[in-house]
C-alpha positions in Angstrom: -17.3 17.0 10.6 -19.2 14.2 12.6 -20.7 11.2 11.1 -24.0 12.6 12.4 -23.6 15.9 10.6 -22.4 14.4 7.5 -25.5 11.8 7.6 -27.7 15.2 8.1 -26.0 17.1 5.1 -25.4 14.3 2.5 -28.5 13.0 1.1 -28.6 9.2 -0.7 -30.5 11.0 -3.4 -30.6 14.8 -4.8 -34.1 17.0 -4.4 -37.0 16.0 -6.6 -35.6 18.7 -9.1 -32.5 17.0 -9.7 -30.2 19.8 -7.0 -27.5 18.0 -4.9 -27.5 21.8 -2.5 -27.0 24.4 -5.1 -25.8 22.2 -7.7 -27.1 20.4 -10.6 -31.0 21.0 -12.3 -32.2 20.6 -15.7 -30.6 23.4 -18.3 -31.6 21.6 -21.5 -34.1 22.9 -24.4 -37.4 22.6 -23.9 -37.8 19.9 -26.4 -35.6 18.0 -24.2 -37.7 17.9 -20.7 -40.1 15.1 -21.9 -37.4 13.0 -22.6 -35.5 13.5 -19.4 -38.8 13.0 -17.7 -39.3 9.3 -19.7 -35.7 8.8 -18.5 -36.1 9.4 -14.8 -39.5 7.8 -14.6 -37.4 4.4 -16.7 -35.1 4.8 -14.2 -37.2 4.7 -10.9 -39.1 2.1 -12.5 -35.8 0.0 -13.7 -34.6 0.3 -10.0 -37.6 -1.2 -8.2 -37.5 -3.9 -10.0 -36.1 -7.2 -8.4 -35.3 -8.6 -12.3 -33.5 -5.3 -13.3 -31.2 -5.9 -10.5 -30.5 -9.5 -11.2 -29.8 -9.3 -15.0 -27.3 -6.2 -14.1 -25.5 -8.4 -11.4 -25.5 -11.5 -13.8 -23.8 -9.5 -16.6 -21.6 -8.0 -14.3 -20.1 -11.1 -12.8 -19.3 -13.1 -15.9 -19.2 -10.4 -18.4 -17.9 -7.4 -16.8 -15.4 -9.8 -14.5 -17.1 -8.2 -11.5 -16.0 -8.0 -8.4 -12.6 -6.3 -9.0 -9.6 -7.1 -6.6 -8.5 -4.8 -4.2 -4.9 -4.9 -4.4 -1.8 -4.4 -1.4 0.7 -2.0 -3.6 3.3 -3.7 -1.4 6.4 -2.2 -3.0 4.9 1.3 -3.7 4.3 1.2 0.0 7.8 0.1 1.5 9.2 2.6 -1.1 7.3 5.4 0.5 8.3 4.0 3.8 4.3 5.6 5.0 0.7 4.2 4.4 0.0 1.1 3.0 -1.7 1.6 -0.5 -4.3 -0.3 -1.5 -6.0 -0.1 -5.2 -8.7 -0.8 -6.3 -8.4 -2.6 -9.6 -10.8 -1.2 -11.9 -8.3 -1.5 -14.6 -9.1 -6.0 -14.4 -12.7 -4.9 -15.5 -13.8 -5.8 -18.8 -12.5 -3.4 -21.7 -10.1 -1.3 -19.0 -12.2 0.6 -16.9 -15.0 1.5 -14.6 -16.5 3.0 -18.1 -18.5 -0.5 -18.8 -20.2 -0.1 -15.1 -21.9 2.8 -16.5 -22.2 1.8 -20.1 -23.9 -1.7 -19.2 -26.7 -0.4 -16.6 -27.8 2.2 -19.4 -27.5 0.0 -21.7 -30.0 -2.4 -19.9 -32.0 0.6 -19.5 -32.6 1.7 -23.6 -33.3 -1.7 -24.0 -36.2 -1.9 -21.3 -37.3 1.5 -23.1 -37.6 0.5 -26.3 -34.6 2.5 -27.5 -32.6 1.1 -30.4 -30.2 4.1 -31.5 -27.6 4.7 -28.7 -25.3 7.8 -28.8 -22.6 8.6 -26.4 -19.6 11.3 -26.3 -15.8 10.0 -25.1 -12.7 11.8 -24.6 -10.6 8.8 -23.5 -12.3 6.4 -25.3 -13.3 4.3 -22.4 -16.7 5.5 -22.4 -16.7 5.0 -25.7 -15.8 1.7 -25.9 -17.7 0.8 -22.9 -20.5 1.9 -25.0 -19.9 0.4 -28.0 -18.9 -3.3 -26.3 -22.1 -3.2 -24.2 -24.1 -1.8 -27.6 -22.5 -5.1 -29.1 -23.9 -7.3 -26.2 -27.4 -6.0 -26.4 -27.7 -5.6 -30.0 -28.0 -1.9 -30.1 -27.0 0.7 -32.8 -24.2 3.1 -31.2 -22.9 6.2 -32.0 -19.8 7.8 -30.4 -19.6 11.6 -30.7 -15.4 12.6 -30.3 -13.3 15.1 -30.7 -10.3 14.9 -33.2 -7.9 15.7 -30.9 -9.0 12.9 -28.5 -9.1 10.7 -32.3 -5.1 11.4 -32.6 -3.9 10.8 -28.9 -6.5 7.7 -28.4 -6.1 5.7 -31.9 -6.1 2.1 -30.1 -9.4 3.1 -28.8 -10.9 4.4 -32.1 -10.6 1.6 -33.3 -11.5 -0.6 -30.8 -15.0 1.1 -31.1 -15.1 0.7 -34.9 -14.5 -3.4 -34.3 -17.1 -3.4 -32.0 -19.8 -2.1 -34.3 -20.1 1.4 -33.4 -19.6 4.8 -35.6 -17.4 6.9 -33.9 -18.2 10.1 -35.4 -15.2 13.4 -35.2 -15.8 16.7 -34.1 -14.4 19.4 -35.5 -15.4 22.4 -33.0 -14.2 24.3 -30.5 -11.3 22.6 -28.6 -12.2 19.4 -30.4 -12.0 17.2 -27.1 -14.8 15.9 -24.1 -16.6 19.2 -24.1 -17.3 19.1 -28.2 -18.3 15.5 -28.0 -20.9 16.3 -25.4 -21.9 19.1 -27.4 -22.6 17.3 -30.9 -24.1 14.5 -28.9 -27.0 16.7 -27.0 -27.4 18.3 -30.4 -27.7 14.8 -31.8 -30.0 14.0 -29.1 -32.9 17.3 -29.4 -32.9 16.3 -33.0 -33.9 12.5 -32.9 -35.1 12.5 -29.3 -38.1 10.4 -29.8 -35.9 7.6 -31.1 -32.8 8.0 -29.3 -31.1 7.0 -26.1 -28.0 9.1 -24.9 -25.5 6.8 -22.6 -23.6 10.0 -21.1 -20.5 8.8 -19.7 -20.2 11.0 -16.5 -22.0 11.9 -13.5 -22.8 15.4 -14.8 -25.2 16.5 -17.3 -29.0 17.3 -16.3 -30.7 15.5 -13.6 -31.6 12.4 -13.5 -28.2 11.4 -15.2 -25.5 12.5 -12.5 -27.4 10.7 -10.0 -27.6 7.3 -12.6 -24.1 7.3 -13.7 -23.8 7.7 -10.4 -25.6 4.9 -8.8 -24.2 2.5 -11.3 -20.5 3.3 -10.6 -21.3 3.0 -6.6 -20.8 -0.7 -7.0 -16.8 0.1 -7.1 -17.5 1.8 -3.4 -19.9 -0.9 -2.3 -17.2 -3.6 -2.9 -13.9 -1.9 -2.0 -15.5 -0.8 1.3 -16.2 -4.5 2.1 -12.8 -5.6 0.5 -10.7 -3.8 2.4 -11.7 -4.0 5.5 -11.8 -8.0 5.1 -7.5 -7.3 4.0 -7.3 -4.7 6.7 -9.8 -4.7 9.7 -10.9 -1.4 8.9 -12.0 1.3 6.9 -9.3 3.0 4.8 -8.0 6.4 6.3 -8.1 8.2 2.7 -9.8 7.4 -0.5 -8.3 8.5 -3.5 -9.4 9.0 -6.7 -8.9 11.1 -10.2 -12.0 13.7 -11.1 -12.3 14.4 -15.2 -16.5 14.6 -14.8 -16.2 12.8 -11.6 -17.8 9.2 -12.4 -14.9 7.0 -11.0 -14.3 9.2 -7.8 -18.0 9.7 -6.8 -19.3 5.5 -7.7 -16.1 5.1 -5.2 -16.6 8.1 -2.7 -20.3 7.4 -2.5 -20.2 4.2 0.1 -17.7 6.1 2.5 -20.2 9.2 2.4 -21.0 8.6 6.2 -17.8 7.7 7.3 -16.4 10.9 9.1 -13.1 8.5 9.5 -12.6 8.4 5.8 -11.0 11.3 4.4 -12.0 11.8 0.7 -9.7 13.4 -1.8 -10.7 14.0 -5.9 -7.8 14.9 -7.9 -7.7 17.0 -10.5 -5.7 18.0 -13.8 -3.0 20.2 -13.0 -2.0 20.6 -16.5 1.3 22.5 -16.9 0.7 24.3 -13.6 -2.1 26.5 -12.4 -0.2 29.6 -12.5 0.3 28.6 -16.4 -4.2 28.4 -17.1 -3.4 25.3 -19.0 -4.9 22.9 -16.6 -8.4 20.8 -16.3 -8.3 22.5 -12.1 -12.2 23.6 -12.0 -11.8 24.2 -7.9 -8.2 24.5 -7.7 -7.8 27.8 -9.7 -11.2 30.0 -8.8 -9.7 33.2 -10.4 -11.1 31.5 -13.4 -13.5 28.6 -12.3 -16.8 29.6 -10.3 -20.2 28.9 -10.5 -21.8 28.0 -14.2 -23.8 26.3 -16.3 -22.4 23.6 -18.9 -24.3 20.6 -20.5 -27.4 20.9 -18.7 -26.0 21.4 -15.2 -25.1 23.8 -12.6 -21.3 23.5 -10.9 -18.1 25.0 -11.4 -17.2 25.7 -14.6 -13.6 27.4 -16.0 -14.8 30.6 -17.9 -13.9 33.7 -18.9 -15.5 37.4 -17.2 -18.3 36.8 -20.1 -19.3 33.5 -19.4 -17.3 31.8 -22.6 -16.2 28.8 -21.4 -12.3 28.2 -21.5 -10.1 25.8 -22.9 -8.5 23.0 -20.8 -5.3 20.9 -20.6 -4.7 17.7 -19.6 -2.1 14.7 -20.7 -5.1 12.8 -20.0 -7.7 13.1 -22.5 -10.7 12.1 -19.9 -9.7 15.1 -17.2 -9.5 17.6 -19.9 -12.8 19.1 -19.3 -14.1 22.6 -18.3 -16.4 21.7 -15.5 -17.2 18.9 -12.9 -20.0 17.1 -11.9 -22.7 18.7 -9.3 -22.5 16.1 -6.5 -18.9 16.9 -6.3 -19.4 20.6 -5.9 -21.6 20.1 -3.5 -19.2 17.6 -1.5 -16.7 20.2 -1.8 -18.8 23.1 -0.4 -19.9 20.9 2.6 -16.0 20.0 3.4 -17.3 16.5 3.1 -14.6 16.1 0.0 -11.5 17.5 -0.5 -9.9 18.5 -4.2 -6.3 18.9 -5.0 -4.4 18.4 -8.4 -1.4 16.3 -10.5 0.0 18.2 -13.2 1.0 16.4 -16.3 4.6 15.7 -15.0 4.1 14.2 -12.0 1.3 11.8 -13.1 3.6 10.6 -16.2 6.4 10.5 -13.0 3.6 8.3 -11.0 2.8 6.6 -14.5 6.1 5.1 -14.5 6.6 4.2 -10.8 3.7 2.4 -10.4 4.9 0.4 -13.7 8.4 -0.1 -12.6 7.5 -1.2 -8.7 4.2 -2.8 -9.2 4.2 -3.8 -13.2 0.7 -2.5 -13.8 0.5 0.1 -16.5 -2.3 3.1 -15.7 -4.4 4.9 -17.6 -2.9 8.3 -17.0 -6.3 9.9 -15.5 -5.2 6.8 -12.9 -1.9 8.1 -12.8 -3.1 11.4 -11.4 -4.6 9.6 -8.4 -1.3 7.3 -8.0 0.4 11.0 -8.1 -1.6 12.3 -5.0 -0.7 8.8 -3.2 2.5 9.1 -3.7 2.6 12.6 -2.0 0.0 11.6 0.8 1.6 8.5 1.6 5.0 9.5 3.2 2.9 12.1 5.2 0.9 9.4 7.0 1.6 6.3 10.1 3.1 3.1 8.5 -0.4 1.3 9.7 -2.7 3.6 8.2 -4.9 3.0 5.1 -4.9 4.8 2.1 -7.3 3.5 -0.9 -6.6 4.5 -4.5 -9.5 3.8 -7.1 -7.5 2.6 -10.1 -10.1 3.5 -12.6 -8.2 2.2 -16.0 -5.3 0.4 -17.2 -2.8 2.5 -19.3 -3.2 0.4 -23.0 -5.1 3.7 -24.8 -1.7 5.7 -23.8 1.1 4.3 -24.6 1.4 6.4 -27.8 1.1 9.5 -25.7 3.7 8.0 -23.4 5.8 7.5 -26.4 5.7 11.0 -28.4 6.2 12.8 -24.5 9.1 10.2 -22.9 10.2 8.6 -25.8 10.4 5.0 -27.3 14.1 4.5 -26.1 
Protein backbone atom coordinates (compact mmCIF):
# COMPACT_ATOMS: atom_id res chain seq x y z
CA UNK A 1 0.00 0.00 0.00
CA UNK A 2 1.50 3.55 -0.97
CA UNK A 3 1.52 6.39 1.31
CA UNK A 4 -0.81 8.03 -1.28
CA UNK A 5 -3.38 5.24 -1.00
CA UNK A 6 -3.19 5.01 2.66
CA UNK A 7 -3.58 9.02 2.97
CA UNK A 8 -6.81 8.38 0.50
CA UNK A 9 -8.25 5.43 2.67
CA UNK A 10 -7.46 6.55 6.28
CA UNK A 11 -9.37 9.49 7.31
CA UNK A 12 -7.96 11.90 10.53
CA UNK A 13 -11.56 11.70 11.60
CA UNK A 14 -14.56 9.00 11.22
CA UNK A 15 -17.93 10.10 9.01
CA UNK A 16 -20.35 12.57 10.69
CA UNK A 17 -22.21 9.42 12.01
CA UNK A 18 -19.44 8.19 13.99
CA UNK A 19 -18.34 4.98 11.05
CA UNK A 20 -14.52 4.52 10.63
CA UNK A 21 -15.60 2.33 6.88
CA UNK A 22 -18.15 -0.13 8.09
CA UNK A 23 -17.27 0.08 11.66
CA UNK A 24 -18.45 1.92 14.61
CA UNK A 25 -22.03 4.06 14.88
CA UNK A 26 -24.30 4.75 17.76
CA UNK A 27 -26.16 1.32 19.19
CA UNK A 28 -27.22 2.80 22.46
CA UNK A 29 -31.00 3.32 23.82
CA UNK A 30 -32.69 6.04 22.75
CA UNK A 31 -32.54 7.77 25.95
CA UNK A 32 -28.89 7.81 25.42
CA UNK A 33 -28.57 9.87 21.93
CA UNK A 34 -29.01 13.35 23.63
CA UNK A 35 -26.34 12.70 25.82
CA UNK A 36 -23.93 11.48 23.26
CA UNK A 37 -24.96 14.40 21.16
CA UNK A 38 -24.01 16.94 24.41
CA UNK A 39 -20.86 14.86 24.45
CA UNK A 40 -19.70 15.24 20.84
CA UNK A 41 -20.80 18.79 20.60
CA UNK A 42 -18.45 19.34 24.39
CA UNK A 43 -16.02 17.75 22.54
CA UNK A 44 -15.70 19.74 19.30
CA UNK A 45 -16.14 22.63 21.30
CA UNK A 46 -13.32 21.52 24.06
CA UNK A 47 -11.03 20.97 20.96
CA UNK A 48 -11.23 24.38 19.39
CA UNK A 49 -10.37 25.97 22.15
CA UNK A 50 -6.68 27.33 22.50
CA UNK A 51 -7.28 27.18 26.68
CA UNK A 52 -8.56 23.50 26.57
CA UNK A 53 -5.31 22.62 25.00
CA UNK A 54 -3.03 24.48 27.29
CA UNK A 55 -4.53 23.29 30.65
CA UNK A 56 -4.32 19.54 29.14
CA UNK A 57 -0.58 20.05 28.24
CA UNK A 58 0.09 21.89 31.65
CA UNK A 59 -1.32 18.82 33.61
CA UNK A 60 0.32 16.57 31.43
CA UNK A 61 3.86 17.79 31.90
CA UNK A 62 4.07 18.17 35.58
CA UNK A 63 1.34 15.94 36.66
CA UNK A 64 1.16 13.12 34.22
CA UNK A 65 5.30 13.25 33.94
CA UNK A 66 4.71 13.86 30.18
CA UNK A 67 6.75 13.29 27.68
CA UNK A 68 7.62 9.68 28.33
CA UNK A 69 11.19 8.35 27.27
CA UNK A 70 11.72 6.27 24.43
CA UNK A 71 14.05 3.73 25.51
CA UNK A 72 17.11 1.57 23.42
CA UNK A 73 16.20 -2.14 24.93
CA UNK A 74 19.98 -2.66 24.37
CA UNK A 75 20.31 -6.05 25.81
CA UNK A 76 16.97 -7.48 24.63
CA UNK A 77 18.35 -6.46 21.25
CA UNK A 78 22.03 -8.04 21.33
CA UNK A 79 20.19 -11.06 22.79
CA UNK A 80 18.04 -11.44 19.75
CA UNK A 81 21.07 -10.71 17.69
CA UNK A 82 18.15 -8.76 15.05
CA UNK A 83 16.33 -5.24 15.30
CA UNK A 84 17.06 -2.88 17.68
CA UNK A 85 14.05 -2.45 20.07
CA UNK A 86 13.01 0.58 21.10
CA UNK A 87 10.03 1.15 23.87
CA UNK A 88 8.20 3.45 24.45
CA UNK A 89 7.88 3.98 28.20
CA UNK A 90 4.36 4.54 29.04
CA UNK A 91 4.88 2.57 32.09
CA UNK A 92 7.09 6.14 33.68
CA UNK A 93 3.66 7.85 33.32
CA UNK A 94 1.86 8.83 36.23
CA UNK A 95 -0.13 5.86 38.07
CA UNK A 96 1.48 3.10 35.37
CA UNK A 97 0.02 3.53 32.26
CA UNK A 98 -1.17 5.31 29.18
CA UNK A 99 -4.78 4.95 31.20
CA UNK A 100 -4.32 8.60 32.89
CA UNK A 101 -3.86 10.14 29.13
CA UNK A 102 -7.39 9.22 28.65
CA UNK A 103 -8.70 9.53 32.14
CA UNK A 104 -7.29 13.31 32.38
CA UNK A 105 -8.63 14.77 28.96
CA UNK A 106 -12.17 13.42 29.93
CA UNK A 107 -11.79 14.41 33.01
CA UNK A 108 -11.19 18.12 31.89
CA UNK A 109 -13.96 17.60 29.75
CA UNK A 110 -17.04 16.66 32.71
CA UNK A 111 -15.65 19.44 34.33
CA UNK A 112 -16.09 22.05 31.41
CA UNK A 113 -19.69 20.29 31.24
CA UNK A 114 -20.79 20.85 34.33
CA UNK A 115 -20.65 17.10 35.23
CA UNK A 116 -19.84 16.19 38.89
CA UNK A 117 -20.69 12.28 39.05
CA UNK A 118 -18.00 10.35 36.99
CA UNK A 119 -18.44 6.60 36.29
CA UNK A 120 -16.05 4.43 34.55
CA UNK A 121 -15.60 0.44 34.01
CA UNK A 122 -11.79 -1.26 34.41
CA UNK A 123 -10.67 -4.69 33.98
CA UNK A 124 -7.03 -4.01 34.83
CA UNK A 125 -7.46 -1.38 37.02
CA UNK A 126 -5.55 1.17 35.15
CA UNK A 127 -8.41 2.86 33.80
CA UNK A 128 -9.73 2.67 36.88
CA UNK A 129 -7.23 4.19 38.67
CA UNK A 130 -6.47 6.60 36.02
CA UNK A 131 -10.01 7.62 36.71
CA UNK A 132 -10.15 7.82 40.13
CA UNK A 133 -6.46 9.78 40.49
CA UNK A 134 -7.59 12.38 37.86
CA UNK A 135 -11.39 12.35 39.73
CA UNK A 136 -8.99 13.23 42.88
CA UNK A 137 -7.25 16.16 40.97
CA UNK A 138 -10.40 17.70 39.73
CA UNK A 139 -12.52 17.26 42.61
CA UNK A 140 -14.97 14.94 41.03
CA UNK A 141 -17.19 12.10 42.51
CA UNK A 142 -16.03 8.58 40.70
CA UNK A 143 -17.40 5.54 40.34
CA UNK A 144 -15.67 2.38 39.05
CA UNK A 145 -17.83 -0.37 37.70
CA UNK A 146 -15.60 -4.04 37.86
CA UNK A 147 -15.92 -7.33 37.72
CA UNK A 148 -15.08 -9.70 40.69
CA UNK A 149 -12.84 -11.66 38.85
CA UNK A 150 -10.78 -8.68 37.79
CA UNK A 151 -11.38 -7.58 41.99
CA UNK A 152 -9.27 -11.03 42.90
CA UNK A 153 -6.47 -10.94 40.24
CA UNK A 154 -5.98 -6.93 40.50
CA UNK A 155 -6.22 -6.38 44.52
CA UNK A 156 -3.25 -3.60 44.53
CA UNK A 157 -5.30 -1.73 42.19
CA UNK A 158 -8.67 -2.00 44.14
CA UNK A 159 -7.36 -0.45 46.46
CA UNK A 160 -5.41 1.98 44.96
CA UNK A 161 -8.88 3.34 43.64
CA UNK A 162 -10.52 3.15 47.16
CA UNK A 163 -7.38 5.53 48.55
CA UNK A 164 -7.95 7.78 45.89
CA UNK A 165 -11.53 8.55 46.74
CA UNK A 166 -13.40 6.47 44.35
CA UNK A 167 -16.22 3.56 44.87
CA UNK A 168 -15.22 0.72 43.05
CA UNK A 169 -18.39 -1.02 42.78
CA UNK A 170 -18.28 -5.34 41.89
CA UNK A 171 -20.09 -7.00 39.33
CA UNK A 172 -21.46 -10.08 39.77
CA UNK A 173 -22.70 -11.00 36.06
CA UNK A 174 -21.85 -12.83 33.32
CA UNK A 175 -18.01 -13.52 33.07
CA UNK A 176 -17.60 -10.91 35.80
CA UNK A 177 -14.58 -9.13 33.92
CA UNK A 178 -14.20 -5.89 31.27
CA UNK A 179 -17.32 -6.79 29.36
CA UNK A 180 -19.70 -6.72 32.85
CA UNK A 181 -18.10 -3.57 33.94
CA UNK A 182 -19.05 -1.88 30.76
CA UNK A 183 -22.27 -3.36 30.99
CA UNK A 184 -23.35 -2.06 34.68
CA UNK A 185 -21.69 1.22 33.81
CA UNK A 186 -23.96 2.02 30.53
CA UNK A 187 -26.75 0.77 32.64
CA UNK A 188 -25.56 3.25 35.31
CA UNK A 189 -25.27 5.75 32.82
CA UNK A 190 -29.27 5.64 30.87
CA UNK A 191 -30.37 5.82 34.42
CA UNK A 192 -28.72 9.06 35.77
CA UNK A 193 -27.77 10.41 32.41
CA UNK A 194 -28.71 13.98 32.93
CA UNK A 195 -26.21 14.06 35.84
CA UNK A 196 -23.56 11.83 34.89
CA UNK A 197 -20.38 11.70 32.92
CA UNK A 198 -19.13 8.20 31.70
CA UNK A 199 -15.01 8.24 31.34
CA UNK A 200 -14.93 4.99 29.05
CA UNK A 201 -11.55 3.70 29.14
CA UNK A 202 -11.09 2.41 25.45
CA UNK A 203 -11.44 3.49 22.02
CA UNK A 204 -14.65 1.51 21.45
CA UNK A 205 -18.00 2.25 22.56
CA UNK A 206 -20.49 4.55 20.41
CA UNK A 207 -19.22 7.38 18.45
CA UNK A 208 -17.89 10.13 19.55
CA UNK A 209 -15.99 8.07 22.27
CA UNK A 210 -13.55 5.86 20.05
CA UNK A 211 -12.53 8.78 18.23
CA UNK A 212 -11.90 10.84 21.94
CA UNK A 213 -10.17 8.17 23.71
CA UNK A 214 -8.62 8.12 20.74
CA UNK A 215 -7.34 11.54 20.12
CA UNK A 216 -6.16 11.80 23.67
CA UNK A 217 -3.91 8.64 23.64
CA UNK A 218 -2.41 9.95 20.06
CA UNK A 219 -0.02 12.06 22.11
CA UNK A 220 2.04 8.57 22.82
CA UNK A 221 2.32 8.44 18.73
CA UNK A 222 2.92 12.16 18.38
CA UNK A 223 5.97 11.93 20.74
CA UNK A 224 7.50 8.60 20.03
CA UNK A 225 7.35 9.44 16.27
CA UNK A 226 9.50 12.59 17.04
CA UNK A 227 11.64 10.58 19.70
CA UNK A 228 12.81 8.08 17.75
CA UNK A 229 13.76 9.44 14.90
CA UNK A 230 15.89 12.10 17.01
CA UNK A 231 17.71 8.38 18.65
CA UNK A 232 17.60 6.81 15.21
CA UNK A 233 17.41 9.07 12.02
CA UNK A 234 14.33 7.59 10.99
CA UNK A 235 11.09 6.23 11.31
CA UNK A 236 10.79 2.85 13.04
CA UNK A 237 10.35 -0.17 10.64
CA UNK A 238 7.41 -1.82 12.91
CA UNK A 239 5.35 -0.44 15.62
CA UNK A 240 4.21 -2.70 18.15
CA UNK A 241 1.73 -2.71 20.41
CA UNK A 242 -0.88 -4.99 22.67
CA UNK A 243 -4.84 -4.60 21.60
CA UNK A 244 -7.50 -5.42 24.74
CA UNK A 245 -10.04 -2.46 23.35
CA UNK A 246 -7.28 -1.04 21.39
CA UNK A 247 -6.62 2.47 23.22
CA UNK A 248 -2.76 2.05 23.68
CA UNK A 249 -2.11 0.54 20.10
CA UNK A 250 -4.41 3.04 18.12
CA UNK A 251 -3.08 6.72 20.41
CA UNK A 252 0.37 5.03 19.24
CA UNK A 253 -0.56 3.69 15.60
CA UNK A 254 -2.42 6.86 14.88
CA UNK A 255 0.84 9.30 14.01
CA UNK A 256 2.40 6.49 11.68
CA UNK A 257 -1.12 6.23 9.83
CA UNK A 258 0.56 7.76 6.57
CA UNK A 259 3.67 6.21 6.80
CA UNK A 260 3.54 3.22 4.20
CA UNK A 261 7.29 2.53 5.63
CA UNK A 262 5.93 1.71 9.08
CA UNK A 263 4.53 -1.62 9.39
CA UNK A 264 1.80 -1.68 12.18
CA UNK A 265 1.20 -4.76 14.24
CA UNK A 266 -1.77 -4.99 17.25
CA UNK A 267 -1.38 -8.01 19.23
CA UNK A 268 -3.87 -9.86 20.63
CA UNK A 269 -4.64 -12.43 23.62
CA UNK A 270 -3.83 -15.76 22.59
CA UNK A 271 -5.10 -17.26 25.69
CA UNK A 272 -4.27 -20.96 25.99
CA UNK A 273 -4.18 -21.32 22.19
CA UNK A 274 -6.79 -20.64 19.55
CA UNK A 275 -7.44 -24.10 18.77
CA UNK A 276 -8.36 -24.32 22.67
CA UNK A 277 -11.54 -20.99 22.30
CA UNK A 278 -10.05 -19.80 25.50
CA UNK A 279 -8.44 -16.71 24.10
CA UNK A 280 -9.32 -12.73 23.87
CA UNK A 281 -8.30 -13.37 19.52
CA UNK A 282 -11.35 -11.24 17.99
CA UNK A 283 -9.54 -11.38 14.28
CA UNK A 284 -7.31 -14.16 14.83
CA UNK A 285 -9.95 -16.99 15.23
CA UNK A 286 -13.00 -15.92 12.68
CA UNK A 287 -14.72 -19.33 13.11
CA UNK A 288 -16.06 -17.56 16.07
CA UNK A 289 -15.33 -13.81 15.82
CA UNK A 290 -17.10 -11.74 12.85
CA UNK A 291 -18.98 -8.89 12.48
CA UNK A 292 -21.29 -7.58 15.72
CA UNK A 293 -22.57 -5.25 17.82
CA UNK A 294 -21.26 -4.81 21.52
CA UNK A 295 -21.42 -1.60 23.77
CA UNK A 296 -22.78 0.64 21.35
CA UNK A 297 -20.47 -0.23 18.42
CA UNK A 298 -20.11 -2.16 15.34
CA UNK A 299 -16.71 -4.45 14.91
CA UNK A 300 -15.70 -7.87 15.54
CA UNK A 301 -17.07 -9.46 18.14
CA UNK A 302 -16.40 -13.37 19.57
CA UNK A 303 -19.98 -14.95 19.46
CA UNK A 304 -21.78 -17.78 19.27
CA UNK A 305 -24.20 -18.92 15.79
CA UNK A 306 -27.06 -16.87 17.80
CA UNK A 307 -25.37 -13.87 18.41
CA UNK A 308 -24.59 -14.58 22.40
CA UNK A 309 -21.52 -13.17 23.02
CA UNK A 310 -18.63 -15.61 24.23
CA UNK A 311 -16.50 -15.81 26.98
CA UNK A 312 -12.79 -14.78 26.85
CA UNK A 313 -9.36 -15.67 28.28
CA UNK A 314 -6.63 -13.74 28.95
CA UNK A 315 -3.67 -13.81 31.85
CA UNK A 316 -4.12 -10.21 31.38
CA UNK A 317 -7.18 -8.85 32.79
CA UNK A 318 -7.28 -5.66 30.21
CA UNK A 319 -7.12 -8.02 26.81
CA UNK A 320 -9.78 -10.28 28.16
CA UNK A 321 -12.53 -8.78 26.12
CA UNK A 322 -15.05 -10.10 23.47
CA UNK A 323 -14.62 -7.38 20.87
CA UNK A 324 -12.24 -4.57 19.65
CA UNK A 325 -12.51 -1.25 18.88
CA UNK A 326 -13.90 0.00 15.27
CA UNK A 327 -10.95 2.04 14.00
CA UNK A 328 -8.98 -1.14 14.41
CA UNK A 329 -11.33 -3.16 12.29
CA UNK A 330 -11.28 -0.86 9.86
CA UNK A 331 -7.33 -0.70 9.77
CA UNK A 332 -7.40 -4.33 9.49
CA UNK A 333 -9.80 -4.54 6.53
CA UNK A 334 -7.77 -1.85 4.68
CA UNK A 335 -4.31 -3.99 5.27
CA UNK A 336 -3.18 -0.71 6.80
CA UNK A 337 -2.74 -2.77 10.27
CA UNK A 338 -1.82 -6.10 10.86
CA UNK A 339 -3.11 -8.42 14.01
CA UNK A 340 -1.43 -11.39 15.42
CA UNK A 341 -1.49 -12.90 19.00
CA UNK A 342 0.71 -13.95 22.44
CA UNK A 343 -0.84 -16.62 24.34
CA UNK A 344 -0.61 -16.56 28.07
CA UNK A 345 2.82 -18.54 28.07
CA UNK A 346 4.79 -16.70 25.96
CA UNK A 347 3.86 -13.28 27.32
CA UNK A 348 4.57 -14.50 31.02
CA UNK A 349 8.01 -15.98 28.99
CA UNK A 350 8.46 -12.18 27.54
CA UNK A 351 7.29 -11.02 31.21
CA UNK A 352 10.28 -12.38 32.55
CA UNK A 353 12.94 -11.58 29.90
CA UNK A 354 12.38 -8.25 29.61
CA UNK A 355 12.72 -8.26 33.60
CA UNK A 356 15.79 -10.27 33.70
CA UNK A 357 17.73 -8.35 30.66
CA UNK A 358 16.32 -4.91 31.01
CA UNK A 359 15.02 -4.75 34.84
CA UNK A 360 11.70 -3.25 33.95
CA UNK A 361 8.73 -5.17 35.13
CA UNK A 362 5.55 -5.11 32.49
CA UNK A 363 2.17 -5.07 32.85
CA UNK A 364 1.41 -8.39 31.21
CA UNK A 365 -1.00 -6.73 28.39
CA UNK A 366 2.74 -5.16 27.75
CA UNK A 367 4.16 -8.37 27.91
CA UNK A 368 2.04 -9.55 24.95
CA UNK A 369 3.59 -6.81 22.78
CA UNK A 370 7.31 -7.63 24.18
CA UNK A 371 6.10 -11.37 23.13
CA UNK A 372 5.55 -10.34 19.37
CA UNK A 373 9.07 -8.39 19.48
CA UNK A 374 10.71 -10.95 20.64
CA UNK A 375 9.47 -13.18 17.63
CA UNK A 376 9.79 -10.27 15.06
CA UNK A 377 13.04 -9.14 16.07
CA UNK A 378 15.39 -12.09 14.99
CA UNK A 379 13.46 -12.01 11.67
CA UNK A 380 14.68 -8.56 10.85
CA UNK A 381 18.44 -6.57 9.63
CA UNK A 382 20.52 -5.66 12.77
CA UNK A 383 19.90 -1.82 11.68
CA UNK A 384 16.29 -1.84 11.43
CA UNK A 385 13.81 -0.29 13.89
CA UNK A 386 11.31 -1.89 15.68
CA UNK A 387 9.13 0.27 18.24
CA UNK A 388 7.25 -1.42 21.17
CA UNK A 389 4.58 0.81 22.98
CA UNK A 390 5.13 -0.21 26.62
CA UNK A 391 1.70 0.66 27.74
CA UNK A 392 2.13 -0.25 31.74
CA UNK A 393 4.49 -1.27 34.23
CA UNK A 394 3.79 -4.83 35.78
CA UNK A 395 3.03 -3.64 39.74
CA UNK A 396 -0.96 -4.73 39.45
CA UNK A 397 0.42 -8.40 38.54
CA UNK A 398 2.75 -9.55 40.51
CA UNK A 399 0.17 -11.64 42.49
CA UNK A 400 -0.93 -13.27 39.21
CA UNK A 401 2.82 -13.80 38.47
CA UNK A 402 3.06 -15.42 41.82
CA UNK A 403 -0.09 -17.96 42.04
CA UNK A 404 0.96 -19.01 37.99
CA UNK A 405 5.17 -19.14 38.40
CA UNK A 406 5.51 -19.26 41.91
CA UNK A 407 7.11 -17.17 44.80
CA UNK A 408 10.29 -19.35 44.87
Amino acid sequence: MTEATIRADISDLPDARGYFGEFGGRFVPETIIPALDELEAAYAAAIADPEFHAELRHLQRTYTGRPTPVSHARRLSEALGGAQIYLKREDLAHTGAHKINNALGQGLLAQRMGKRRIIAETGAGQHGVGAATAMALLGLACHVYMGTVDIKRQQPNVFRMRLLGAQVIPVESGSRTLKDAINEAMRDWVTHVRTTFYLLGSALGPHPYPMMVRDFQSVIGNEAREQIQRLTGQLPDVCVACVGGGSNAIGMFHAFRHDANTELVGVEAGGRGIASQAHAARFADLDISRPGILHGTRSYVMQDADGQILETHSVSAGLDYPSVGPEHAHLRQLERAHYTVATDDEALAAFQTLCKLEGIIPALESAHAVAEAIKRAPTMPRDSVLLVNLSGRGDKDLDTVIDILGGG
